[in-house]
C-alpha positions as CSV (number, residue, x, y, z in Angstrom):
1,X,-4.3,-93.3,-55.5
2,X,-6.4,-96.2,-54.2
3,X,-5.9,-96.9,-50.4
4,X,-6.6,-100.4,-49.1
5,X,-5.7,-101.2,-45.2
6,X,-1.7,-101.6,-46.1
7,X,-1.3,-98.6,-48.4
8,X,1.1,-95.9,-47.0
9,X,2.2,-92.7,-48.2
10,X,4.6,-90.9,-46.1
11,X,7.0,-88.2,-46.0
12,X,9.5,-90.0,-47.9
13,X,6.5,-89.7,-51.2
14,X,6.1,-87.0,-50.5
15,X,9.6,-85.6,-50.6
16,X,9.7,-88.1,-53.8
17,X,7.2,-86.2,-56.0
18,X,8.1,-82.3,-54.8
19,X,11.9,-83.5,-55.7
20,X,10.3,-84.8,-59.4
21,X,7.9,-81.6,-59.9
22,X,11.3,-79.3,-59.2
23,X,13.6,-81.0,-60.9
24,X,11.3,-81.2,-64.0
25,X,11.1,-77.7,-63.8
26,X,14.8,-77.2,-63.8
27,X,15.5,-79.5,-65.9
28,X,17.1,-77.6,-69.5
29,X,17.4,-80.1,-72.6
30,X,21.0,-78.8,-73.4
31,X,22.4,-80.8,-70.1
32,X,22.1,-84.3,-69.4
33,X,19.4,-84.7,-66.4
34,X,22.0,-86.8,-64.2
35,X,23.5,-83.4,-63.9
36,X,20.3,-81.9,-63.0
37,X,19.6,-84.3,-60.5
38,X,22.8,-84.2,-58.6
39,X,23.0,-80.2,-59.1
40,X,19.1,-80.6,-57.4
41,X,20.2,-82.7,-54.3
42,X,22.8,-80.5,-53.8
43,X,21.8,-76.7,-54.3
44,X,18.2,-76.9,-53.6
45,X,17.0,-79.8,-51.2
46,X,17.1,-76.8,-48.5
47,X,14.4,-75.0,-50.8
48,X,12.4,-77.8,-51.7
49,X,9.2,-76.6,-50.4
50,X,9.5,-73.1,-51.4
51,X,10.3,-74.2,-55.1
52,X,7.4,-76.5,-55.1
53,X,5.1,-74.0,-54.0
54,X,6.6,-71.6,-56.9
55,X,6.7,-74.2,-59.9
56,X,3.2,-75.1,-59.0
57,X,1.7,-71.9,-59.5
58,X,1.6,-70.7,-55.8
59,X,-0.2,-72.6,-52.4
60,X,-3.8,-71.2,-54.0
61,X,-3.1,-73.6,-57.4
62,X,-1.9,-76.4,-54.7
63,X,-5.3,-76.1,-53.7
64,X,-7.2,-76.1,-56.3
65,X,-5.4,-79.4,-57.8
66,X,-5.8,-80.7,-54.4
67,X,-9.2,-80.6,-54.5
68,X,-10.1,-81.8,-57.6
69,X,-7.6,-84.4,-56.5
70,X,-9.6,-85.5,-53.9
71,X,-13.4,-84.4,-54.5
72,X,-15.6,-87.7,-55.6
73,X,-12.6,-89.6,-56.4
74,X,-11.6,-93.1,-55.2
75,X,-10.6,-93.1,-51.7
76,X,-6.7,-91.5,-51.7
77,X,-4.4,-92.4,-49.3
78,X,-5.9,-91.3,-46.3
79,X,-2.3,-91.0,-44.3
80,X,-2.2,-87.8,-45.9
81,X,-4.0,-86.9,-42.9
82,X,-2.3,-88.9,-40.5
83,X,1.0,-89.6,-41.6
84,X,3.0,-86.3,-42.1
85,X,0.5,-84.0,-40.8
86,X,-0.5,-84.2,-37.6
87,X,-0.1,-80.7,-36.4
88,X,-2.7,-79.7,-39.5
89,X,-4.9,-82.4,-38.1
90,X,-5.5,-80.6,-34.6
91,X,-6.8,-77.4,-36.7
92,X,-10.2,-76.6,-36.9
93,X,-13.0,-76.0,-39.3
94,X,-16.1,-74.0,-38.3
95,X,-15.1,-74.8,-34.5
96,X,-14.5,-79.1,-35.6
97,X,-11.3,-81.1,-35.1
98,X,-10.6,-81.8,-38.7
99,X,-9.3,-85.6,-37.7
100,X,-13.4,-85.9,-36.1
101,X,-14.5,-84.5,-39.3
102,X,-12.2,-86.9,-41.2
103,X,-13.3,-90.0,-39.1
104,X,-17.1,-89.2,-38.6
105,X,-17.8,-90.1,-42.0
106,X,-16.5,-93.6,-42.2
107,X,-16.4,-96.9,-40.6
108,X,-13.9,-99.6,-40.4
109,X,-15.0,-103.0,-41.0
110,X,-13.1,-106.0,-39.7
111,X,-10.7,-106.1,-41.8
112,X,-9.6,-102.5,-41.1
113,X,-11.0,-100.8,-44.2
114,X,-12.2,-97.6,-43.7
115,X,-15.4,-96.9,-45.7
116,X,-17.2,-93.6,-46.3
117,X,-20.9,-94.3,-44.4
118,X,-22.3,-92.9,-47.4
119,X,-21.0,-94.4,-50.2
120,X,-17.6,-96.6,-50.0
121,X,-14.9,-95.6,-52.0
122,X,-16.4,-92.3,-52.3
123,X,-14.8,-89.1,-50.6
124,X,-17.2,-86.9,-49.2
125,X,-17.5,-82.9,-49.4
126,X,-16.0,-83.3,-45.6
127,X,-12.9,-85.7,-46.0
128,X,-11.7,-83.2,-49.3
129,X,-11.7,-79.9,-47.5
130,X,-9.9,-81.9,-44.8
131,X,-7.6,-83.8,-46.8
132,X,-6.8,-80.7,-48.5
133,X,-6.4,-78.7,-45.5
134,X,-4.3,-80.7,-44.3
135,X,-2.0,-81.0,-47.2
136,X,-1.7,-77.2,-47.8
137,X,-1.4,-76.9,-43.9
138,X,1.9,-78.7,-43.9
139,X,3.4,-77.8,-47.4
140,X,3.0,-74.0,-45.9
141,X,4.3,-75.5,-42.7
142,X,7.9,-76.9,-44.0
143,X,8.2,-73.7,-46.3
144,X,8.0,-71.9,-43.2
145,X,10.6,-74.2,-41.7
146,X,12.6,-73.3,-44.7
147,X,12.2,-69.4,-44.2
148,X,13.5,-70.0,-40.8
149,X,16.8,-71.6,-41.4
């Protein structure tokens, strides 16, 4: 994913690609997938982060893809941090506001590009452990949501 000052990716996405990953993993050859769909949406919506977490190979695996996701690679969508998870972005790391670890290593220029002061386009150690904190942080947050209900 390649983020320029317009790009957005929001819970709506997000919900998008869990709802593909589990319904891929339901999905049986002997039906027809429209019936996999509509079974999906309404059996398992309730579940979805649960399910995600399970066909993914647990919140450890999440990780891991996450960061290999994010470490070195062009700059992703950096409303993963902002967009759907602010209560991850008031945690700390090693006693630092991950959104001041996030920000500290980029400027905007005056366009409204954010660009890594190191290298642009280039995401450091910092931004991945944060950007993957976050993201765990709030799939573990709506499958605790789920539990609850």
């Amino acid at each position: 994913m390649i983020a320029t000052g317009d790009t957005k990716f929001d819970s709506t996405d997000m919900f998008a690609d869990i709802d593909a990953k589990n319904i891929s993993c339901i999905y049986d050859t002997n039906n027809l997938l429209s019936h996999t769909i509509e079974d999906y949406y309404q059996k398992y919506t309730s579940k979805r982060f649960n399910l995600f977490i399970n066909n993914s190979g647990g919140i450890d695996s999440i990780k891991e893809k996450a960061k290999k996701y994010t470490s070195q690679s062009l700059n992703p969508s950096h409303q993963l941090l902002t967009s759907f998870a602010d209560e991850a972005a008031n945690e700390t790391i090693n006693g630092k506001n991950l959104t001041d670890i996030f920000l500290s290593n980029y400027y905007i220029d005056e366009n409204g590009v954010h660009y890594t002061l190191e290298i642009p386009n280039i995401v450091t150690k910092e931004e991945s452990e944060a950007l993957v904190y976050a993201f765990v942080t709030y799939i573990q947050n709506e499958k605790e949501k789920e539990d609850e209900r």
